[in-house]
Residue, then its C-alpha position, 0 to 999 in steps of 0.5 A: x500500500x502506497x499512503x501520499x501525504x501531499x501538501x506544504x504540512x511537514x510537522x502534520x506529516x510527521x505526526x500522521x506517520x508517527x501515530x500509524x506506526x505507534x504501538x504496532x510491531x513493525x519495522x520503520x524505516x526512512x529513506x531520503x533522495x540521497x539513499x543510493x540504493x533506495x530503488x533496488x531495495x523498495x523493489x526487494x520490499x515489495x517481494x520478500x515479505x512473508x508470511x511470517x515477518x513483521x509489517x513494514x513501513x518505509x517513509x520516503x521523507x523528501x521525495x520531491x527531491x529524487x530525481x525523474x528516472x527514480x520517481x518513474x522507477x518507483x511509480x511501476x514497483x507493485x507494493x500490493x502485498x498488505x504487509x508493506x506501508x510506504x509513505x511519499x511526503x510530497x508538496x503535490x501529488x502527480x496526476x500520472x499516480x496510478x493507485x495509491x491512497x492521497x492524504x493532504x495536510x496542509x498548513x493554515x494561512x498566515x492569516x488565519x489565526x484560530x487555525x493556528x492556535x488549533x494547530x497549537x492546540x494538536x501539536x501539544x496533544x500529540x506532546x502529551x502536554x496539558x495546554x488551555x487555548x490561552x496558553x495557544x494563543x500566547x504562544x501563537x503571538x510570540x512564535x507566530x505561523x511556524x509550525x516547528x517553531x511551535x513544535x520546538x517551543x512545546x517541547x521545552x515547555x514540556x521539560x520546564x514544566x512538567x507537562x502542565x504548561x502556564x502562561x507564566x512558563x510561556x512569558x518566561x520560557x518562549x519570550x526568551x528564546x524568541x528575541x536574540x541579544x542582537x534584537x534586544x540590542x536593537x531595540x533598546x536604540x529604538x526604545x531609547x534604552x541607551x544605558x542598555x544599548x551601550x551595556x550590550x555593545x561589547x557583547x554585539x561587537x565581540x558576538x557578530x560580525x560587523x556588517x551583519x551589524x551595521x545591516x540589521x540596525x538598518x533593518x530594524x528601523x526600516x521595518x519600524x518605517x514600513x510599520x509606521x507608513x502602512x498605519x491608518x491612524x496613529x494611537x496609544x494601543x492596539x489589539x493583537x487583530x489589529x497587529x496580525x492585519x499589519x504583520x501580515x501587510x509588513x510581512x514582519x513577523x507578528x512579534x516584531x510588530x507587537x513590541x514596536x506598537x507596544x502591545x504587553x504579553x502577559x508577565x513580559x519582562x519589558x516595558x510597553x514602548x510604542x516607537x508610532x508615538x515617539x517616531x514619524x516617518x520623516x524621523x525614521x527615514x534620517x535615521x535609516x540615512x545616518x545609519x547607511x553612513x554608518x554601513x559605509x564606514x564600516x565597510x570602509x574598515x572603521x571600528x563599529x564598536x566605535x561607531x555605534x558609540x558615537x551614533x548612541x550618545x549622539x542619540x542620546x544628546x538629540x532626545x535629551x534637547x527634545x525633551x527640554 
């Protein structure tokens, strides 16, 4: 028997695999596109169960990576013997399958967040972890539409709390891992942190090369400017449907988002700061302009550490005469 698991669904199709094959004696084996006897030993499968040997199961995990003649000799293998299960996960099923059974698994849309959260929800089942819809929902708002970004987040909840997850132990837990010392770093610029920003400085200069720098600070606050320029209207707080609709028109992820327009997860460990009340479009844009400067001296050779010093305090001394 041949099983199709079609469709842009990697985490559902490994689950689907693992609970056929849970709990039966069987023998399970993956086979990938760079297997160089995976042919001649699908055709000796196909002939050589007997009556006395356990099931097989054969899940050929990227098939969408053999080539045509392999995928031709594949299709004309007989699998009619009950005893042999093999799995094809592909994007597509081929209109020129003969036979065989097709399931789709397919991802939600970005934008379609209950089925997201429902996806949390059945991720944590097959974890065995105990998780409520708002502990779903939280995760969903700092991972965002990444299934094994969800899978991976579930799995060291599952280790820190014993299975019984918490909003507390996603705040503490999943906020962490998602923001890098680098967007921490680059926030605390924009959140006009500079005692912060200038603390983390020699970390980010000893940890990061220095281009990677210079074009992250860029693309920080060019994300902020896209934020900014695709609002209808500037406010004190907005709604996390209010954050997805822009995610998803900024293609910036929903996280991002949320922490430049200020939203406050539950127990997060930084204070709301909403860069649309502090920042315009036109403040943005010189800014980006300086720091393109900065790109090119970098380039140049110059020393960044010493450069994002200077652009720091030069900051600094700007807010401060804004502020008399």
């Amino acid at each position: 028997m041949v099983i199709y698991l079609a469709g842009d669904s990697e985490l559902k199709k490994e689950f689907y695999v693992k609970n056929y094959i849970s709990g039966k004696d069987i023998h399970y084996r993956r086979i990938y596109a760079d297997d160089t006897d995976k042919i001649s030993e699908l055709k000796y499968a196909s002939q050589s169960v007997g009556l006395f040997s356990n099931s097989k199961v054969y899940d050929l995990v990227d098939f969408d990576g053999w080539s045509k003649s392999e995928k031709n000799e594949f299709m004309n293998i007989s699998f009619s013997n009950e005893q042999v299960t093999i799995f094809v996960r592909t994007q597509k099923v081929s209109k020129d399958i003969d036979g065989g059974q097709v399931v789709v698994l397919e991802k939600p849309k970005d934008w379609e967040e209950e089925k997201w959260i429902e996806l949390v929800l059945q991720t944590a089942r097959e974890l065995n972890i105990s998780c409520s819809k708002e502990v779903a929902q939280e995760i969903y708002n700092l991972v965002g539409s990444d299934e094994f970004g969800i899978l991976t987040e579930l799995e060291k909840l599952r280790t820190y709390s014993n299975g019984e997850v918490s909003i507390e132990d996603v705040d503490e837990i999943v906020y962490k891992r998602t923001v890098s010392r680098l967007d921490e770093f680059l926030f605390a610029i924009s959140e006009r942190n500079y005692s912060k920003a200038l603390e983390l400085l020699d970390g980010i200069a000893s940890e990061y090369d220095a281009v990677v720098i210079s074009y992250a600070l860029a693309k920080h606050f060019i994300d902020l400017f896209n934020i900014i320029a695709n609002l209808s209207k500037r406010q004190s707080e907005y709604s996390w449907p209010e954050i997805s609709k822009l995610a998803k028109e900024t293609e910036i992820a929903s996280p991002k988002v949320a922490r430049f327009l200020g939203f406050r997860f539950k127990n997060s460990k930084n204070p709301p700061f909403n860069h649309v009340l502090y920042y315009t479009p036109k403040s943005v844009s010189n800014l980006i302009n300086r720091i393109y400067s900065l790109d090119r001296r970098v380039k140049l050779g110059d020393d960044i550490k010493v450069l994002l010093s200077e652009l720091i305090s030069e900051l600094k001394q700007e807010n401060s005469e804004e502020s008399e």
